[in-house]
N, C-alpha and C positions, 0 to 999 in steps of 0.2 A: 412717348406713348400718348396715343388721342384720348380725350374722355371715354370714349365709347368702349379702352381699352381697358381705363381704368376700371369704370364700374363692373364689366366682367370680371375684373379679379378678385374686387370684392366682393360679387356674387361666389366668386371660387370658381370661376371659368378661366383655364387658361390661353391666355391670344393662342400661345403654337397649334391648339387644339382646335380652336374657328377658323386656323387659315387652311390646318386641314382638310377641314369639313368642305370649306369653301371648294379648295383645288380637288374634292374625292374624285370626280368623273374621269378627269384627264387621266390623273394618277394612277387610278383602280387600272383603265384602259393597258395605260403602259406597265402596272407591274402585274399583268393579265397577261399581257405579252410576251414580257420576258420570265415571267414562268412558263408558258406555254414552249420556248424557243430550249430553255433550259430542260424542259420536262423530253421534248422532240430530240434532242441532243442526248441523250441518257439512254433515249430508247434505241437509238442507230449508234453508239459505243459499245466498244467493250475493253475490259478490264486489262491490261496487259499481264496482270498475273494469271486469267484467266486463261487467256492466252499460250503461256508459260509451260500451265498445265496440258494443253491442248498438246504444246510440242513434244511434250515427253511422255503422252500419249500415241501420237503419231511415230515416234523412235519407235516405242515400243512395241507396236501394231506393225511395223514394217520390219524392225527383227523375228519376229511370232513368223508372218509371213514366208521369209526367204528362209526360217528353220522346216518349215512345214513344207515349204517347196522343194528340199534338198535331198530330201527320199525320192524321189520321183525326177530327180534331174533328168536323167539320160531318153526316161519315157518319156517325157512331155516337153523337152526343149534343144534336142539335137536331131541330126537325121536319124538315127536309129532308134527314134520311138517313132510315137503316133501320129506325128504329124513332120516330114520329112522339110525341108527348105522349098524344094520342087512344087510339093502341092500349096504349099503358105506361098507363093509368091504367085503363085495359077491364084488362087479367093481371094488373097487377102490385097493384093496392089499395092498403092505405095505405101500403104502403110508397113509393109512386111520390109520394105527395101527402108523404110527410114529405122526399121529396129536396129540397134546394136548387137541382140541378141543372134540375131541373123546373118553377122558378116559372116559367120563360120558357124560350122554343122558339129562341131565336135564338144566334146562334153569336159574339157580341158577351157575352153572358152567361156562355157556357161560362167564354168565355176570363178575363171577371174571375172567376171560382170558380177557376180554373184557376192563374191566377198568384196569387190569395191561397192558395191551398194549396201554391204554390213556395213564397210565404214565412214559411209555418209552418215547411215541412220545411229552410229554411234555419235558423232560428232554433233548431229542434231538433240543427240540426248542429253548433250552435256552442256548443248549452246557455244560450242566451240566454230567461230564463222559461220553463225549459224543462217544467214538467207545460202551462202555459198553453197551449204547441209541439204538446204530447204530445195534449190534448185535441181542439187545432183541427185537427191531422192525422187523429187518428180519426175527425171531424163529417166531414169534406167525403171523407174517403176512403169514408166509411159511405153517402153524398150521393151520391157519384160512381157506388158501385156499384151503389143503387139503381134512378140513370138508364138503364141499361143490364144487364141481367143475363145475356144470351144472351152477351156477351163474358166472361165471368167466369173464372178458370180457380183451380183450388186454393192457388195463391199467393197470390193475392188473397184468399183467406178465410184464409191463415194471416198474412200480410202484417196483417191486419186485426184478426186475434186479439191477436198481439205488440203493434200498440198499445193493444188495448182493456187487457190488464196491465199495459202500460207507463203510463199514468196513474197511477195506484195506487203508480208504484214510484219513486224517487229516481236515475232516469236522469240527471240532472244535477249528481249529486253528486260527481262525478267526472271530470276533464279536461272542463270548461265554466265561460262566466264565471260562470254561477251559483254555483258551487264558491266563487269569491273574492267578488262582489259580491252576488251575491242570496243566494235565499232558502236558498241550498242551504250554507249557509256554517256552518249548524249540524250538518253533518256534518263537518265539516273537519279538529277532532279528536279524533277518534272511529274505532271500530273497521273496517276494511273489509268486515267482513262483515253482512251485512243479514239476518236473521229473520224472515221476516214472512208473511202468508198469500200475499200477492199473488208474490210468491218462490217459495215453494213452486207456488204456481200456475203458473208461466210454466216452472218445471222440467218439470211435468207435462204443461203442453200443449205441448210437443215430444216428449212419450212419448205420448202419448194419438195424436199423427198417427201414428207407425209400428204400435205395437200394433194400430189399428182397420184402417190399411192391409193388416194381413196375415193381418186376416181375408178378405180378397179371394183370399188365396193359397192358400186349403185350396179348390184346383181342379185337378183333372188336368192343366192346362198347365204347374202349378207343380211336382206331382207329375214328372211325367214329364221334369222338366227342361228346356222347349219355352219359356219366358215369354223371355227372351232372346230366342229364334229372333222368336215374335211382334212383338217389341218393336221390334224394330231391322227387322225388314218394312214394316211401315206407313209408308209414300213418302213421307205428307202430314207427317211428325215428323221420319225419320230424317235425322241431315245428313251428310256425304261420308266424314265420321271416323266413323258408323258407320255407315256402306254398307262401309268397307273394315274394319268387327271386325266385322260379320257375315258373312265371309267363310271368317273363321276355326271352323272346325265342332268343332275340340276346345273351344275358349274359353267357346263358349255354355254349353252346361250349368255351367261353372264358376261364368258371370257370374250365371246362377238361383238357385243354392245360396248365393251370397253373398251379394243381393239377399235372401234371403225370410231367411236367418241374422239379417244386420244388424240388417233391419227390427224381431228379435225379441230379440237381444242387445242391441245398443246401449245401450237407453232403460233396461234391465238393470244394465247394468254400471256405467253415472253414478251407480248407488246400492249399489257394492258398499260395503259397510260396513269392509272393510278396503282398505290401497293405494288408496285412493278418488282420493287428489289425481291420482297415475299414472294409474290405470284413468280417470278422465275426460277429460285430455288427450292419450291413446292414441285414446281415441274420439272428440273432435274433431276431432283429423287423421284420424283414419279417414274419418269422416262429409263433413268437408267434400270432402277428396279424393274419393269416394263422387258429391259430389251436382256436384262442375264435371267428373268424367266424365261424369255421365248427362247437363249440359248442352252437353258437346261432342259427343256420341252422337246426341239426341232435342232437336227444336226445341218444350220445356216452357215458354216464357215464363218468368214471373217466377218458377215453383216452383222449381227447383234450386237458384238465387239464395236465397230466402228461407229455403228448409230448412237451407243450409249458415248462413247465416248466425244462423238460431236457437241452433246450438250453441254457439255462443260465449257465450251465457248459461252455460253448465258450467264454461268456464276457471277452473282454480282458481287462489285468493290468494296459492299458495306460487308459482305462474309465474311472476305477477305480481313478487312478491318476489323471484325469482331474477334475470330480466330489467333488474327496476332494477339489483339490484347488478352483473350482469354490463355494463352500460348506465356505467356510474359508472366502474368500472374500466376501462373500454375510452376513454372520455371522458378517464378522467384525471383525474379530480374531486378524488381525494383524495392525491395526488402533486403534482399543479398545476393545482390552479383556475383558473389565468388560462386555462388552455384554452379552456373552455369558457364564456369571459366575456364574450363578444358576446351567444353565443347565452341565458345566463341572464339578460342585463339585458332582452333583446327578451321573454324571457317574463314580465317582471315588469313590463315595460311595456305589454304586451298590454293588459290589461283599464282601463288607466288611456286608453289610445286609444280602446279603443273605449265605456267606458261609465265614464268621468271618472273614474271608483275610483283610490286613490293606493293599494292593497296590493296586492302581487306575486303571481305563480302559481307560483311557485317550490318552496315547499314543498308547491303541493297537487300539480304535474306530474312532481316528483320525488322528493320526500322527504316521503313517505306513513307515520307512523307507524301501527303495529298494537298491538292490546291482545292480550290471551288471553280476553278476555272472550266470552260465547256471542255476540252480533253486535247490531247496534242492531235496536230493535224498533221497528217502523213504529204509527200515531198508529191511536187506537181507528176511526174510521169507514173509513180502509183496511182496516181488519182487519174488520170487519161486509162492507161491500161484495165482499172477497173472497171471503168464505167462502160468500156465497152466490151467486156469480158461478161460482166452482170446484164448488161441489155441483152447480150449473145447466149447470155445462158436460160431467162426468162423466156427469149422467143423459140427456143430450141425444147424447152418443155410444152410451151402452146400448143408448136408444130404436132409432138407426138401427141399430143392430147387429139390433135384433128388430124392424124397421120392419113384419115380415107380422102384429104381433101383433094382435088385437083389445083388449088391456089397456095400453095404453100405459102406460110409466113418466111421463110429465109429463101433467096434464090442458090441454086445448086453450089455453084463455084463455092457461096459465104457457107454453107452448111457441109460443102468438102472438108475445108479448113478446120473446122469443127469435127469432125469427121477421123480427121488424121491428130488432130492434136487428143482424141478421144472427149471430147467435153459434152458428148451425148448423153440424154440424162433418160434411161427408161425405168423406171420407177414402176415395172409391174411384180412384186414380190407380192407371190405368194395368192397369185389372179387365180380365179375361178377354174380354168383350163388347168393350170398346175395341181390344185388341190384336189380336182375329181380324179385325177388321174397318175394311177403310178403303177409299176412293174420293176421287170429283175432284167438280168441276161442268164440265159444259160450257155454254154457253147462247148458243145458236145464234142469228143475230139476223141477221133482211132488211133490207136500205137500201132508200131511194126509188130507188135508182142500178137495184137489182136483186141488188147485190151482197151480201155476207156477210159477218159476222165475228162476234167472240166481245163478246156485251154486259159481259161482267165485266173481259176483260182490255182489250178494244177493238184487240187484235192479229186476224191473220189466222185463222181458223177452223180447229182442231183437237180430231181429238177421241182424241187419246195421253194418258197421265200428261204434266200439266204437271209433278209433282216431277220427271223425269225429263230437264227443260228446264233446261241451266244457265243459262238469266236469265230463270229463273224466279224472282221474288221475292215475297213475301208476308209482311205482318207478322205476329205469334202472335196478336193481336188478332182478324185477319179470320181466320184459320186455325181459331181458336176456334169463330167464327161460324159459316162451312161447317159445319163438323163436328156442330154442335147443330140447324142448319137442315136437313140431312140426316135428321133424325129425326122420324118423325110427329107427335109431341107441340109441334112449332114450326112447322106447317103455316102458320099464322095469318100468320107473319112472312114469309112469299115474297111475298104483292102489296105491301107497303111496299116490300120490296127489288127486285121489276121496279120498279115507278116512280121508284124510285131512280137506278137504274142508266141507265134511260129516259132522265131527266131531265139525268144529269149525261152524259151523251153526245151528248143532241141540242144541250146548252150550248157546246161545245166543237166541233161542227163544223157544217159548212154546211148549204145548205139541201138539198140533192140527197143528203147522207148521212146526213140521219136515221132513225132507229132504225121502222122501222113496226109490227116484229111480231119476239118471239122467245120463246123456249123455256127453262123450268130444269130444265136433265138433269142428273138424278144418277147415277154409272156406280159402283155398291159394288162394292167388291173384298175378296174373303174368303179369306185366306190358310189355304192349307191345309200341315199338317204333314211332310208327303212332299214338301213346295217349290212345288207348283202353285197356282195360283190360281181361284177361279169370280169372274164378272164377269157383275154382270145390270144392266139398264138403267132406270131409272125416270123419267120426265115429268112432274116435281112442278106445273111450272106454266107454260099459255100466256098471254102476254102481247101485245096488252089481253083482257080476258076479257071477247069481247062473246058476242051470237051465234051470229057465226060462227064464233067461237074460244072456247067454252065451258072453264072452267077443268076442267083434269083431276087427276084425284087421282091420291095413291102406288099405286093399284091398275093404275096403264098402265104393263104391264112390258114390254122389247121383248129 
């Protein structure tokens, strides 16, 4: 030690502390940096428990699914409903020839596509080979939807998207047997947090739906505060819990301002670079909360579902962390073990039941060690395939944002591909065009009797809002349907669907009350701002379309 060192100490100055000072500039720089790289790194992960949760989300949302599809088999996905093989292969092109569901017209077929894709989505629930789960739910989910696109509705294409990422990702590395006995066991100890492009991808495309959704909201309806009032008007959507919040006239313009806010914060705030762990699970309870009111408000099918459940992709590690140890102490784990000593042998005996494995789940269901480390890095061909999946799907949202352009950002051929594999992203739920406007069907129909009734519902002949009918029922499937058959551009599809309707009415009753002649009335209803409504009538189609009864177009308005 120099003089110069000495006397510092007898001042009380310590040397390690002036060479500090000395080296602060370099220092500060670099550990400026590698906070920065750490903080960057945090923000493009995610949890694999979160993950976890994601996947047994995704089971569960594709079991709901193919239950809710299963009433409506024969209508909606063989030749003897409404959309026959003949006409899906006339509109649809190759996408109809690449479905499965399409090799055959018979409703024996569905059902085996039908149950092999139950027991994908079982096997994904449990993490049982679980990318193997991951890919064969995407095929037939991708299959299914090809069969049928008129039913389609926005959940379905994000339903679709979550697992097109979720291949790519280690969904099963985390509470599933694959964790203990498969392949997934080389995560086991290792860090919880995952790095990877396919990660980053799937943060983004839950931001990418609200962002491009609120470009629909730079509309005077949003302006003015009125998209509420719109929203919760619409008969054929709204359900009894929101016939009674739109009653309330101060509430609405609040629920507009919070809606088109959200839609632009949210996806914002999961990447606030500070407080992040807080700010993203503030925003998952915000969000989910958010999306099972709109589903107890508006009959959405499967999108409220699915949206809420994408955010739990965001849940952060430190939750996770907290939850166990609050789980533990509440348990009693570490005061008296024998507490909880039923329920730890049954976990460690799980996976030896069900797939002969003699090592326990014990340590991966509850005692999940963490590194400090930046997060595991996913295997070089997820990482190519990502990255051009996620550029492909950023320019695929541009594009529609500038759909009028003459210059398109993707060339034809790359945006086919996209196209058929479905990774189209239109993100208009819930636009301006849908909310002013809604309507019923009536379809008037003569018996051989002389008599009358409705050929869709086969009740007594009315022509009121049936939303207006409390037994009135209708799944979101067919709901879907009306709604798109309604529109000019789906003219093609009303004679499938008289002969349909024909068909399954004269099956079902005698001879003196079958169907000989009926009518598809459209009655649009346009909700106007001041409360009132205009109502005009349209005659999309008589049924049989001979001679005498020459088919009539949307231009017969009464």
């Amino acid at each position: 030690m120099n003089e110069y060192s000495k006397n510092q100490s007898i001042a009380g100055v310590k040397p390690a502390r002036i060479a500090t000072v000395a080296t602060l500039p370099t220092g500060s720089l670099s550990a400026w940096l590698a906070a920065w790289r750490q903080r960057l790194a945090m923000l493009g992960s995610v949890d694999l428990r979160s993950l976890a949760v994601v996947r047994i989300g995704l089971a569960v949302l594709l079991l709901a699914d193919l239950v809710s599809r299963w009433g409506d088999l024969t209508a909606h996905y063989t030749d003897a409903g409404v959309l026959p093989r003949s006409l899906l292969f006339e509109t649809e092109g190759l996408r109809a020839y690449l479905s499965l569901h399409s090799l055959n017209g018979s409703g024996l077929w569905q059902a085996v596509l039908f149950a092999t894709a139950g027991y994908f989505a079982l096997t994904l629930l449990f993490g049982i080979r679980t990318r193997l789960a991951t890919i064969g739910s995407w095929v037939l989910l991708l299959s299914l939807h090809h069969r049928n696109p008129v039913i389609l509705q926005a959940g379905d294409a994000l339903l679709r998207l979550l697992l097109f990422w979720g291949m790519m990702l280690p969904l099963g590395a985390r509470w599933s047997i694959d964790s203990v006995t498969g392949p997934m066991t080389l995560y086991r100890r290792k860090d919880n947090r995952l790095l990877s492009v396919a990660g980053v991808a799937i943060l983004l495309q839950v931001c990418l739906v609200y962002w491009f959704t609120a470009t629909f909201k730079d509309h005077p309806m949003w302006w003015n505060e009125n998209a509420a009032y719109f929203a919760l008007h619409v008969d054929q959507l709204v359900t009894p819990f929101g016939i009674w919040i739109r009653q309330i006239d101060w509430l609405l313009p609040i629920l507009t301002k919070a809606a088109f806010t959200m839609a632009i914060a949210a996806p914002l705030l999961v990447f606030c670079p500070v407080w992040t762990g807080t700010a993203r699970m503030l925003v998952v309870i915000a969000m989910i909360g958010t999306h099972l009111a709109l589903a107890m408000s508006l009959n959405l099918g499967l999108l409220p579902y699915v949206a809420a459940m994408s955010w739990l992709v965001f849940i952060p590690g430190k939750w996770w962390d907290w939850l166990k140890t609050r789980f533990r102490r509440q348990a009693g784990l570490r005061a008296n073990p024998s507490r909880m000593h039923w329920l730890l042998a049954l976990l460690k005996r799980m996976p030896m039941l069900l797939s002969g494995s003699r090592r326990g789940t014990g340590d991966v269901l509850i005692d999940i060690p963490t590194s400090r480390h930046l997060g595991i890095k996913a295997r070089g061909w997820e990482q190519v395939v990502a990255s051009i999946a996620l550029i492909y799907a950023v320019a695929w949202n541009l594009q529609w944002l500038d759909s009028r352009s003459d210059n398109p950002i993707l060339p034809v051929r790359i945006a086919m591909a996209g196209d058929v594999l479905r990774m189209e992203q239109n993100w208009n739920m819930l636009s301006p065009d849908a909310l002013s406007n809604d309507g019923w069907f009536v379809m008037p129909a003569k018996l051989l009797n002389g008599s009358k009734v409705d050929a869709f519902t086969g009740e007594q002949l009315s022509w009121t809002n049936p939303a207006h009918h409390p037994d009135y029922k209708i799944s979101s499937r067919w709901r879907k349907y009306l709604r798109n058959i309604s529109k000019s551009q789906f003219d093609h599809h009303l004679p499938p669907l008289a002969e349909y309707l024909a068909r399954s009415f004269n099956q079902t009753h005698s001879t003196a009350e079958q169907i000989v002649s009926f009518d598809i009335v459209f009655i649009q209803e346009t909700t106007r701002p001041n409360g009132g409504t205009e109502r005009k009538r349209y005659t999309l189609l008589q049924y049989p379309a001979d001679r005498d009864r020459p088919w009539v177009g949307r231009g017969n308005k009464k």
